[in-house]
C-alpha positions in Angstrom: -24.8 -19.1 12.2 -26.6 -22.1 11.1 -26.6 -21.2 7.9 -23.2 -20.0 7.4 -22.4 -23.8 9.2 -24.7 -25.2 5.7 -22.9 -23.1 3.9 -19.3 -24.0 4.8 -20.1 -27.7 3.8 -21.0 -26.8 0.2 -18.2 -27.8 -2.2 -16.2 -24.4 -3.3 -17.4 -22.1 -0.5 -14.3 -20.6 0.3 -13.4 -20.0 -2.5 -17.1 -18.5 -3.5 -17.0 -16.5 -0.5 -13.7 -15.1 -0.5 -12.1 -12.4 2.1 -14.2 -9.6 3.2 -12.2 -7.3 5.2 -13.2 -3.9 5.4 -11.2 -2.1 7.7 -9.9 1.4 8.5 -5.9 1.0 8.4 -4.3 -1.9 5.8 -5.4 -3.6 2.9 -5.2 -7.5 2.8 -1.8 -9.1 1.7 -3.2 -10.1 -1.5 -3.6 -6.3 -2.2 -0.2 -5.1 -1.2 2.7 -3.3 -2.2 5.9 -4.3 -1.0 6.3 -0.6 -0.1 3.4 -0.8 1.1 3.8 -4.0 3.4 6.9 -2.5 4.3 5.4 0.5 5.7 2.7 -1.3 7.9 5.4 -3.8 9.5 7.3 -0.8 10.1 5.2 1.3 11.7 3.9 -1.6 14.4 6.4 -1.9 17.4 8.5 -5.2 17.1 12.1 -6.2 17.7 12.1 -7.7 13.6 15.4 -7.1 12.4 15.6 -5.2 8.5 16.3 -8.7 7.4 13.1 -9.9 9.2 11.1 -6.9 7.9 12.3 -8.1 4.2 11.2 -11.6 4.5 7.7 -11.0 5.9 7.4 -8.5 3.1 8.6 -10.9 0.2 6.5 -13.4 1.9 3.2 -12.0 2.2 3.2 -10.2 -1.2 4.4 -13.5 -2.5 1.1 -15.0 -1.7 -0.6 -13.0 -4.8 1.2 -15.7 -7.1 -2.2 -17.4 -6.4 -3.7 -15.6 -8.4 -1.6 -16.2 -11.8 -2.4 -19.6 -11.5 -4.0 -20.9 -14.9 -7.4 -21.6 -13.1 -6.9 -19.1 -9.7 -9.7 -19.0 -6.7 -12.2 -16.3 -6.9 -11.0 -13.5 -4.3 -13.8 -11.1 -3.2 -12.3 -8.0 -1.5 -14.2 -5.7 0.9 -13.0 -2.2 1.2 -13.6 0.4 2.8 -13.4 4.1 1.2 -11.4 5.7 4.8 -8.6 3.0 3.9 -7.4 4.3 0.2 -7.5 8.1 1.8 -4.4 6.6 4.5 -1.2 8.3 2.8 1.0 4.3 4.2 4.2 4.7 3.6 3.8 8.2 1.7 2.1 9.9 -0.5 4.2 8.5 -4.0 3.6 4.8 -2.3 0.3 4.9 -1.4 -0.5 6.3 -5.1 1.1 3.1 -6.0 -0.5 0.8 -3.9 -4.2 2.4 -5.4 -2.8 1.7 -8.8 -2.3 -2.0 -7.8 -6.0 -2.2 -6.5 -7.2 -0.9 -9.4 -5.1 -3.9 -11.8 -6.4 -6.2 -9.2 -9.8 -5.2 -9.5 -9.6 -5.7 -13.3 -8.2 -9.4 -12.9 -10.7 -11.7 -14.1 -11.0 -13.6 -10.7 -10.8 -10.6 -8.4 -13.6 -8.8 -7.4 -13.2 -5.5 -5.1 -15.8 -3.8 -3.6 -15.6 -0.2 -1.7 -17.9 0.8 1.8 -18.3 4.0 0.9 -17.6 6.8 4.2 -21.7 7.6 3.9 -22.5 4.2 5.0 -21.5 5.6 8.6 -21.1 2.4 11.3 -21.4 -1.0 9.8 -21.0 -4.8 11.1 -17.1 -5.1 9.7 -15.7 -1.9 12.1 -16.3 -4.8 15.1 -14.5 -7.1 13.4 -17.2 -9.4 12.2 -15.5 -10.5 8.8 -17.8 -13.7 8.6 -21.3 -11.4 7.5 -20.3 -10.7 3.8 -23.5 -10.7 2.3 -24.5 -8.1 4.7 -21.5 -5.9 3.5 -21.8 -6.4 0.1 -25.3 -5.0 0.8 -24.1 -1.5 1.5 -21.1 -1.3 -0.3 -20.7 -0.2 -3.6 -21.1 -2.3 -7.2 -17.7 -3.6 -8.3 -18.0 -0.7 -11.3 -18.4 2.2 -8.7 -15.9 0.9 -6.2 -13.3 0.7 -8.8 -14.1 4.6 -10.2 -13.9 5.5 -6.7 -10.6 4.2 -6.4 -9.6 5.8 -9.3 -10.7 9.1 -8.1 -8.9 8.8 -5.2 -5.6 7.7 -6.7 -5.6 10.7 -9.2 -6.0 13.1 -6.2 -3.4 11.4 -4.4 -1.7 12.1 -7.9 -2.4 15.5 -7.9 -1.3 16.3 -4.1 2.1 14.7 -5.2 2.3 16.6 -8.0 1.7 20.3 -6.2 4.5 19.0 -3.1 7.1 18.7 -5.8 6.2 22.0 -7.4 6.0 23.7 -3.5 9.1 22.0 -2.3 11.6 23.4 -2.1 14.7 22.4 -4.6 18.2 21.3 -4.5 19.2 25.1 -4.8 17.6 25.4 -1.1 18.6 21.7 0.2 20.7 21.7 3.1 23.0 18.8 2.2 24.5 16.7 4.7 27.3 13.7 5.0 25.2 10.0 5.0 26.5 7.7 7.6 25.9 5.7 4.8 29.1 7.1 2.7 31.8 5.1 2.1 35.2 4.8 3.8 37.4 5.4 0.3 36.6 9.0 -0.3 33.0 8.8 -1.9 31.0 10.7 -0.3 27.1 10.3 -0.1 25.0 13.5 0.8 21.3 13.9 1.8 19.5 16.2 2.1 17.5 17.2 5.8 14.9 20.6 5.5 13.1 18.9 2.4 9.1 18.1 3.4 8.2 14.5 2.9 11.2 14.6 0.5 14.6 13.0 0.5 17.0 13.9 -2.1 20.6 12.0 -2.7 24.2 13.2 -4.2 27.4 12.3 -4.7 29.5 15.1 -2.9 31.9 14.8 -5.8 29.5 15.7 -8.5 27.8 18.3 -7.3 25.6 19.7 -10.2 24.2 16.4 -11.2 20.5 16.3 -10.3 19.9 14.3 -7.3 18.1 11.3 -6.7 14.5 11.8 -5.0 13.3 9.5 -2.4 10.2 9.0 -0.2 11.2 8.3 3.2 9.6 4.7 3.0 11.9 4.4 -0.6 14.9 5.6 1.5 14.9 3.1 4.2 14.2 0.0 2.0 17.4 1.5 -0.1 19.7 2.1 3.1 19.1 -1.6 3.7 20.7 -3.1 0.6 23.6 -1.2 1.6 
């Protein structure tokens, strides 16, 4: 501790030390999606209004503008590999949210690292964020973390690929009326028995193809309305 108090008083060592925060269920706001942040403030019990759910997003994602600035802070990210395997928000979004991650990690000032799942029980699944030389010591070099992220994004890639080509089509869908449809005679249909999948129609023209939508996609959509 007394070192990390020497440390503190150096000139820059925020900024040198950056954000280590290897966890198990989100990434940091610097790393997110808004489909992404969406999905986490979702998914925590709240009484946040949709309008209150919009601004936290736009707010928190908002804070990456830092790092356009002509002469941005140095952000060092600590990772762990568990967290890019959790499908947040779907598998489409989740695939979207490792592509960000991997244009982050190729930003000049960014640096993102990855614990890999063979490093079993480390210091950061307590919570202890403020031992980041010690993490940096057992996860992987900047190059390896980002191939692993890769890897696991084309997988995720891959699994979205083969639900498409499983699920079930529009020929099978089981179309019903949106409480979302309007009150002059259109008509908005969605669909109910499709996996992971929602599709979207206009009841008056029928053969068109439908829109697809994640279920994350869906609700953010339903919102605007």
């Amino acid at each position: 501790m007394a070192a990390l108090a020497q440390r503190s008083r150096e000139p820059g060592w925020r900024q040198r030390a950056g954000l280590a925060r290897p966890t198990y269920t989100e990434f940091i706001d610097y790393e997110k999606t808004p489909d992404y942040a969406r999905a986490i403030l979702s998914a925590a019990p709240s009484t946040l209004s949709p309008e209150d759910v919009d601004a936290l997003v736009e707010a928190r994602t908002k804070r990456q503008e830092i790092l356009r600035r002509p002469t941005p802070p140095c952000l060092c990210v600590i990772q762990s590999e568990a967290a890019l395997q959790l499908e947040v928000g779907g598998r489409e979004a989740m695939r979207k949210q490792l592509e960000h991650l991997e244009t982050m990690a190729g930003h000049p000032s960014v640096e993102v690292q990855v614990i890999p799942d063979r490093a079993g029980a480390h210091a950061g699944l307590a919570g202890h964020t403020l031992i980041f030389d010690s993490l940096r010591s057992i996860a992987l070099s900047p190059r390896d973390s980002l191939e692993v992220i890769t890897r696991v994004r084309q997988e995720m890639r891959q699994q979205v690929e083969r639900q498409w080509t499983s699920t079930p089509g529009p020929e099978t869908a089981v179309w019903r009326k949106s409480s979302y449809s309007g009150q002059g005679g259109d008509c908005l249909e969605v669909t109910d028995n499709l996996p992971g999948t929602l599709l979207v129609r206009d009841s008056k023209t029928p053969d068109r193809t439908p829109l697809p939508f994640t279920p994350t996609t869906w609700t953010a959509f339903i919102r605007t309305l």
